[in-house]
N, CA, C and O atoms as a DFTB+ gen file, in Angstrom:
444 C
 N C O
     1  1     119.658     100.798     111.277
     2  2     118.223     100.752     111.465
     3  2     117.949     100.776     112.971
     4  3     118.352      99.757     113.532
     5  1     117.262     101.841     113.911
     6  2     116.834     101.711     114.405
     7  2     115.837     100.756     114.857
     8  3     115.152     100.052     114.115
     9  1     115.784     100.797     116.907
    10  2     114.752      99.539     117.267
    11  2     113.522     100.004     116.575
    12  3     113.297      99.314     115.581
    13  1     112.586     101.022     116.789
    14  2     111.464     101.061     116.541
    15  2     111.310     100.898     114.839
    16  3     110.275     100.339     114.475
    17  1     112.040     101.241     114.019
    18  2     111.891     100.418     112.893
    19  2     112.135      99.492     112.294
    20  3     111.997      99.374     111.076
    21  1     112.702      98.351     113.357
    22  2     112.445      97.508     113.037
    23  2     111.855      96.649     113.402
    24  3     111.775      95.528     112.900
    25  1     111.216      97.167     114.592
    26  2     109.512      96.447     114.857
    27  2     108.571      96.983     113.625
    28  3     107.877      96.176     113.007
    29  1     108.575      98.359     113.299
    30  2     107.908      98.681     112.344
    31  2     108.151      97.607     110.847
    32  3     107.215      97.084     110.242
    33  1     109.133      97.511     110.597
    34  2     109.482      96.498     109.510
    35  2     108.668      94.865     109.868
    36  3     107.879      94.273     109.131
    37  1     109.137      94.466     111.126
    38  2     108.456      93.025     111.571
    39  2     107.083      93.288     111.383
    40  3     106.584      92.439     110.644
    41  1     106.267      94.158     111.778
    42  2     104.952      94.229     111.780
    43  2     104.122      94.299     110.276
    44  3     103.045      93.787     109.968
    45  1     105.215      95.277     109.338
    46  2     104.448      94.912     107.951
    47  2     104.691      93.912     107.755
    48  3     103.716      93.171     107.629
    49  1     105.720      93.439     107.649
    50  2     105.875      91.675     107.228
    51  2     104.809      90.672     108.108
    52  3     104.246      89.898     107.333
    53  1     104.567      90.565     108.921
    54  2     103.552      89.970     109.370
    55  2     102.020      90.437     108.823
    56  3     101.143      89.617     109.094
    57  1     101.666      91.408     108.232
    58  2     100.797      92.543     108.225
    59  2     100.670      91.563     106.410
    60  3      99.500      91.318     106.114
    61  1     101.620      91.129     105.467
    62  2     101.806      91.095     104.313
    63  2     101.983      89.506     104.549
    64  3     101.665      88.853     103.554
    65  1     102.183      89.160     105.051
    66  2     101.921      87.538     105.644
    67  2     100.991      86.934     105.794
    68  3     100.816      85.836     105.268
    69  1      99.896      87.701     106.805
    70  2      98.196      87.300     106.542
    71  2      97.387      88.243     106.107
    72  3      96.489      88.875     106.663
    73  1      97.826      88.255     105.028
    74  2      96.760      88.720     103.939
    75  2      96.428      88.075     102.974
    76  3      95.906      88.703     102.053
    77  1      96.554      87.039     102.875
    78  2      95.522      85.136     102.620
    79  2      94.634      85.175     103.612
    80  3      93.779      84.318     103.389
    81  1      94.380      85.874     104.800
    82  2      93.025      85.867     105.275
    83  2      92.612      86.378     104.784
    84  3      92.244      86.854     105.858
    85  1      92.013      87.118     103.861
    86  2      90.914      88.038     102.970
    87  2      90.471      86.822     101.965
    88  3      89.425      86.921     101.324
    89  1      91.179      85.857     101.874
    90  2      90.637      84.745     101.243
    91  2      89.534      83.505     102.071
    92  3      88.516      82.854     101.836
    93  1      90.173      83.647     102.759
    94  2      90.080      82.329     104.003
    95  2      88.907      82.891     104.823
    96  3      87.898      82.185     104.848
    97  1      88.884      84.020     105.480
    98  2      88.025      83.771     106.286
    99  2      86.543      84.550     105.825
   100  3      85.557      84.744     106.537
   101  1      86.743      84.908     104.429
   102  2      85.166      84.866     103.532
   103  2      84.205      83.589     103.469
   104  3      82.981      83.466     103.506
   105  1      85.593      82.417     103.324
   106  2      85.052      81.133     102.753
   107  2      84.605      80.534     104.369
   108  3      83.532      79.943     104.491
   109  1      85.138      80.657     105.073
   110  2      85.192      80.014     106.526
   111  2      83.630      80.067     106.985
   112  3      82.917      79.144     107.378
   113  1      83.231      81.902     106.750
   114  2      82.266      82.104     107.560
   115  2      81.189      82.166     106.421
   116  3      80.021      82.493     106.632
   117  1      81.723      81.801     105.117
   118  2      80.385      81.707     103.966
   119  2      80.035      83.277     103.690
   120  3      78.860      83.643     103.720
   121  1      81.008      84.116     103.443
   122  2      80.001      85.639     103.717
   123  2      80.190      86.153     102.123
   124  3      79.666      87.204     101.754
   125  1      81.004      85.298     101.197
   126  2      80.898      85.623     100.038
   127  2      82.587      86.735      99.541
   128  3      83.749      86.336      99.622
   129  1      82.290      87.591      99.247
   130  2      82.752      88.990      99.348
   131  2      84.076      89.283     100.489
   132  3      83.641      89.400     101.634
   133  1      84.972      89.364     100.425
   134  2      85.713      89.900     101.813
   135  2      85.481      91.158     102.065
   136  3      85.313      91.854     101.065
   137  1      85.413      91.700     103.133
   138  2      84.424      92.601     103.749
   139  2      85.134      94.055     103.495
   140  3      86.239      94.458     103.860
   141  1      84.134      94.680     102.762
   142  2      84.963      95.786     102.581
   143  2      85.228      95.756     101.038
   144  3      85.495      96.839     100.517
   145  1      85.183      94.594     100.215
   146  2      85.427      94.724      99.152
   147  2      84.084      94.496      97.808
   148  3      84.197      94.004      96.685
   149  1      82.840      95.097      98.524
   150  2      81.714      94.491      97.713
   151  2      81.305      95.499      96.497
   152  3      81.313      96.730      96.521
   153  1      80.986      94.729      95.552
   154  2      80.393      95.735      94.940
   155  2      79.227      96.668      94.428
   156  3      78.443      96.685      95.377
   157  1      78.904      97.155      93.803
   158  2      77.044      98.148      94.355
   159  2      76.215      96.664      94.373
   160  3      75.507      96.464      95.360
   161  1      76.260      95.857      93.565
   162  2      74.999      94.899      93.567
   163  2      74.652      93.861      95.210
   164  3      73.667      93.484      95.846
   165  1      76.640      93.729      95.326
   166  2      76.459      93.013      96.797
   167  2      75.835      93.772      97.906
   168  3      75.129      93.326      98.810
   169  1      76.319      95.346      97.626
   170  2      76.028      96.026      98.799
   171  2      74.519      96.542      98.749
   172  3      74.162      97.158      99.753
   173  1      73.391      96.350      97.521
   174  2      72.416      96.434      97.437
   175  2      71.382      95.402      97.633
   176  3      70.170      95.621      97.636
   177  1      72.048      94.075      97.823
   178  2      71.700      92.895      98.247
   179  2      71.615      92.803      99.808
   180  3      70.738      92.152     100.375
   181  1      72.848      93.688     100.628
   182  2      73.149      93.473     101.828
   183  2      72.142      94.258     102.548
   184  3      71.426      93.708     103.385
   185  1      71.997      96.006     102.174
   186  2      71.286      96.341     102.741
   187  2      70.027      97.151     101.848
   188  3      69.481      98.142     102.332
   189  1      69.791      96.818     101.023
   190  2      68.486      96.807      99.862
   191  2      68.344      98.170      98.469
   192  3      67.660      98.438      97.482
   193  1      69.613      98.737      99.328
   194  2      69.571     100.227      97.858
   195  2      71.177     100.123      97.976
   196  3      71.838      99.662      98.907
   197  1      71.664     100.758      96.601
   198  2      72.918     101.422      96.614
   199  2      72.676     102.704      97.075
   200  3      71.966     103.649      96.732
   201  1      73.637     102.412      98.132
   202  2      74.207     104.437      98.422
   203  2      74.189     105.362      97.117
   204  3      74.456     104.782      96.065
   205  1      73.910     106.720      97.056
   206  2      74.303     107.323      95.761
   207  2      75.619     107.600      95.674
   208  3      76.023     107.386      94.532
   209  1      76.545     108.030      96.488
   210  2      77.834     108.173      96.441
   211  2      78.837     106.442      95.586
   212  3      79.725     106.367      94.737
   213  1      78.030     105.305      96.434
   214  2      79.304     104.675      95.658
   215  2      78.227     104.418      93.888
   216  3      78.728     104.039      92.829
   217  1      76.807     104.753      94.102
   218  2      76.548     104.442      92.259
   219  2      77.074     105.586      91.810
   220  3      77.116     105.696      90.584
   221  1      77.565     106.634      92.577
   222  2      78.406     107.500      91.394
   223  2      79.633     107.686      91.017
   224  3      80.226     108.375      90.187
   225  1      79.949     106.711      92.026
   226  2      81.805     106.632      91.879
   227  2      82.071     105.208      91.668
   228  3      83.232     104.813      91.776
   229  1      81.252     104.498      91.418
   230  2      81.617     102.651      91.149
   231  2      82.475     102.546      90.166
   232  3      83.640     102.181      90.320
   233  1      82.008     102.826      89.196
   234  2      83.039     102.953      87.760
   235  2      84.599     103.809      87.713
   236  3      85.523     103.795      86.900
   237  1      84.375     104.505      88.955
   238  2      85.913     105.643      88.542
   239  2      87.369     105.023      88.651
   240  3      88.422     105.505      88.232
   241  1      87.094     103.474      89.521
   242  2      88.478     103.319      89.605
   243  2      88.300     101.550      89.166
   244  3      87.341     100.831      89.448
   245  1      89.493     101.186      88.438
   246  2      89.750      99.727      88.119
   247  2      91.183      99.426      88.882
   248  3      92.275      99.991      88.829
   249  1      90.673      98.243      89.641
   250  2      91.849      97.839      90.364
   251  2      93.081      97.063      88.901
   252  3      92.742      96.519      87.850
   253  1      94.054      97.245      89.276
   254  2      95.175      96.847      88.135
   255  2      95.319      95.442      87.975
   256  3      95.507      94.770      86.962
   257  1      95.177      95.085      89.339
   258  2      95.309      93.407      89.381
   259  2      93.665      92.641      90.190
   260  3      93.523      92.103      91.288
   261  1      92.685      92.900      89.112
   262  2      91.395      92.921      89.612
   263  2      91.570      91.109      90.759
   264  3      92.322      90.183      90.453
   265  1      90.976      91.128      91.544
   266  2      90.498      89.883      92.465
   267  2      92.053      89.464      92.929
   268  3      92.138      88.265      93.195
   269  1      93.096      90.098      93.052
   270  2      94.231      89.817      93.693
   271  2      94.960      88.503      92.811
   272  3      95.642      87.795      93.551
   273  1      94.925      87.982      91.107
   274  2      95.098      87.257      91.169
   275  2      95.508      87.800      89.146
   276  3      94.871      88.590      88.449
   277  1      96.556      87.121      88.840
   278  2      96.927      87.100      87.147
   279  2      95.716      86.223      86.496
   280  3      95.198      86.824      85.555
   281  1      95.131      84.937      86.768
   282  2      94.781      84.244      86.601
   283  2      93.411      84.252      87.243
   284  3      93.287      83.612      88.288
   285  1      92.289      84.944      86.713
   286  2      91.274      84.805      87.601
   287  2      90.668      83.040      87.366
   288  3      90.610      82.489      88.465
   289  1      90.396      82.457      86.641
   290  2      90.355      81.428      86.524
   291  2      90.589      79.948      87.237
   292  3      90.027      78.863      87.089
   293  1      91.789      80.452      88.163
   294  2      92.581      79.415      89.215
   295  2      91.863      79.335      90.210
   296  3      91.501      80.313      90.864
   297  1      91.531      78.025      90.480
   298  2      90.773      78.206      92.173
   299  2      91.486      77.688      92.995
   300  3      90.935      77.336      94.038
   301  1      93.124      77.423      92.827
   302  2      93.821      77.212      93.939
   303  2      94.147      78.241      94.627
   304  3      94.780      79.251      94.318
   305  1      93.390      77.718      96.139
   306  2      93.712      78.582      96.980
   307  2      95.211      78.862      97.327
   308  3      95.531      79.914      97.881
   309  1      96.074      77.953      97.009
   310  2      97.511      78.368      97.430
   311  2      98.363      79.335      96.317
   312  3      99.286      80.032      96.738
   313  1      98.085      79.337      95.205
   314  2      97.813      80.431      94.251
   315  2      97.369      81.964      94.318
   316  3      97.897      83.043      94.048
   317  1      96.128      81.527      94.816
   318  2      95.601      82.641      95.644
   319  2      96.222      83.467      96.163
   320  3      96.513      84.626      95.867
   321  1      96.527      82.528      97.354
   322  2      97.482      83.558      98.595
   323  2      98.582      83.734      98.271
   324  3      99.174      84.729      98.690
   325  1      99.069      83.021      97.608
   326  2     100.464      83.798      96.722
   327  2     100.397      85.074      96.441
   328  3     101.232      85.914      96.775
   329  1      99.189      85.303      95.683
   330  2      99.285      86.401      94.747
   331  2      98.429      87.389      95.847
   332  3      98.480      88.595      95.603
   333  1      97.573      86.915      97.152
   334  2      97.594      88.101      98.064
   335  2      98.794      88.498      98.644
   336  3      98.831      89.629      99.129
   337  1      99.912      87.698      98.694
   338  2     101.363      88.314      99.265
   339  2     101.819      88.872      98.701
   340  3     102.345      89.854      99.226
   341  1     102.010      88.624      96.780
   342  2     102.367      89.307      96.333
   343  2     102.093      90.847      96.087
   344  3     102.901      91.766      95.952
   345  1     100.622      90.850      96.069
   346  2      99.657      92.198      96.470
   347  2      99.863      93.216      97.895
   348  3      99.873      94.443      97.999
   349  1     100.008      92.193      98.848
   350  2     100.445      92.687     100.287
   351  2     101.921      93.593     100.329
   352  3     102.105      94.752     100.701
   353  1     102.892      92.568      99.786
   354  2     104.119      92.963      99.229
   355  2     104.165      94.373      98.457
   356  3     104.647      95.320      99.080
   357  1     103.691      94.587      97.122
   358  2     103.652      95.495      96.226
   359  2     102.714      96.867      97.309
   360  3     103.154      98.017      97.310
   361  1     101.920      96.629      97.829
   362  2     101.325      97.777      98.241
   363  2     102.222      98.040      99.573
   364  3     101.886      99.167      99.939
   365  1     103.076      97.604     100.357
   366  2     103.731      98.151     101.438
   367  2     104.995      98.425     100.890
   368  3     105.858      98.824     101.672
   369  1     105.311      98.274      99.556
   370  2     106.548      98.731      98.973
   371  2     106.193     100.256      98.020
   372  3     107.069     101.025      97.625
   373  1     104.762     100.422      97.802
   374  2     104.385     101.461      97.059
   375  2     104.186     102.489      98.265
   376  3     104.575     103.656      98.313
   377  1     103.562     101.843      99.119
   378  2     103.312     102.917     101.119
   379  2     104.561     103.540     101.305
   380  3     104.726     104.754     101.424
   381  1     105.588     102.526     101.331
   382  2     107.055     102.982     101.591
   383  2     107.576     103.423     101.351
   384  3     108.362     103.986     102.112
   385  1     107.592     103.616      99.368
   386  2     108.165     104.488      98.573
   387  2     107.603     105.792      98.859
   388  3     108.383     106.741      98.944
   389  1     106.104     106.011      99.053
   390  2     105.802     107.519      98.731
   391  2     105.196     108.409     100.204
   392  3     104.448     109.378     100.336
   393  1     105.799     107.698     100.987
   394  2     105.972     108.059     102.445
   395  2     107.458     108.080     102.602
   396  3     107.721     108.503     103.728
   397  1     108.487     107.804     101.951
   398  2     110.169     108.210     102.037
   399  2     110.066     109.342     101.237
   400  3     110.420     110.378     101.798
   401  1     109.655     109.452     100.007
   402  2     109.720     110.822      99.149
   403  2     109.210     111.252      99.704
   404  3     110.097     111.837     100.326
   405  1     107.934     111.698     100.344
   406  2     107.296     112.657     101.079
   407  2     108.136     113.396     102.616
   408  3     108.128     114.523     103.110
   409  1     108.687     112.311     102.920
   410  2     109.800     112.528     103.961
   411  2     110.367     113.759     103.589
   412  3     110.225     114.934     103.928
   413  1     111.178     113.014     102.642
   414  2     112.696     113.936     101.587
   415  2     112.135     114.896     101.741
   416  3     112.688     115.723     102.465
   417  1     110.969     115.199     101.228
   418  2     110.595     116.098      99.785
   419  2     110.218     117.713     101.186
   420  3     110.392     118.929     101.101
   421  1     109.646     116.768     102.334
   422  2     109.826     117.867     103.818
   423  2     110.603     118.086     104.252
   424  3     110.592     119.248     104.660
   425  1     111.773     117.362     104.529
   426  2     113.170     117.340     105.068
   427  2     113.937     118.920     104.600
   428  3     114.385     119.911     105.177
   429  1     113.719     118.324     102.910
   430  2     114.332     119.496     102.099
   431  2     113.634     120.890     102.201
   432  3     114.300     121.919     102.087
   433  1     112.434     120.911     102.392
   434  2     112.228     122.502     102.761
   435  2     111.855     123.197     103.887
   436  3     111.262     124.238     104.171
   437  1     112.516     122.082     104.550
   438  2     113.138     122.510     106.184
   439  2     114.590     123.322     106.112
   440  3     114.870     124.328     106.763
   441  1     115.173     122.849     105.460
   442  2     116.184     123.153     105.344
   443  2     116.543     124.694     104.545
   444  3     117.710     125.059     104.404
């Protein structure tokens, strides 16, 4: 392993480490929602209409592990952030996988 990847490696791991702030600093600053993740009603609350683009695409996608959590029910926050690491985790291992095949998959018709 090269140096620069394995700063690249240290940095997702840190990167997948605080991502329990998407929990924490909603509640900190009272803003509800972590930013970036609202949905048409919040974002029609925030700034008084839904966009037409997201009322026409709201419905197209269901997250698999809706609110980062097996258990929506749990309000332990240390639970929580478990299961944002575990989320953090799974999505820089899914980045990784299909950014190495994509590699390959150029490599090979270089060749």
């Amino acid at each position: 392993m090269t140096r620069l990847q394995k700063k690249i490696l240290v940095f997702l791991i840190v990167l997948v480490l605080i991502t329990p702030a998407g929990i924490f600093l909603p509640m900190f600053f009272d803003a509800g929602d972590a930013w970036g993740e609202w949905s048409a009603q919040t974002v029609k609350g925030i700034i008084g209409y839904v966009p037409e683009g997201l009322a026409k695409y709201t419905d197209t996608w269901k997250a698999p592990v809706s609110d980062y959590t097996l258990d929506g029910n749990d309000p332990s926050l240390s639970r929580q952030s478990v299961y944002y690491i575990i989320s953090g985790i799974a999505g820089a291992a899914i980045a990784l996988a299909v950014t190495w095949l994509l590699s390959k998959i150029i490599i090979r018709n270089e060749k």
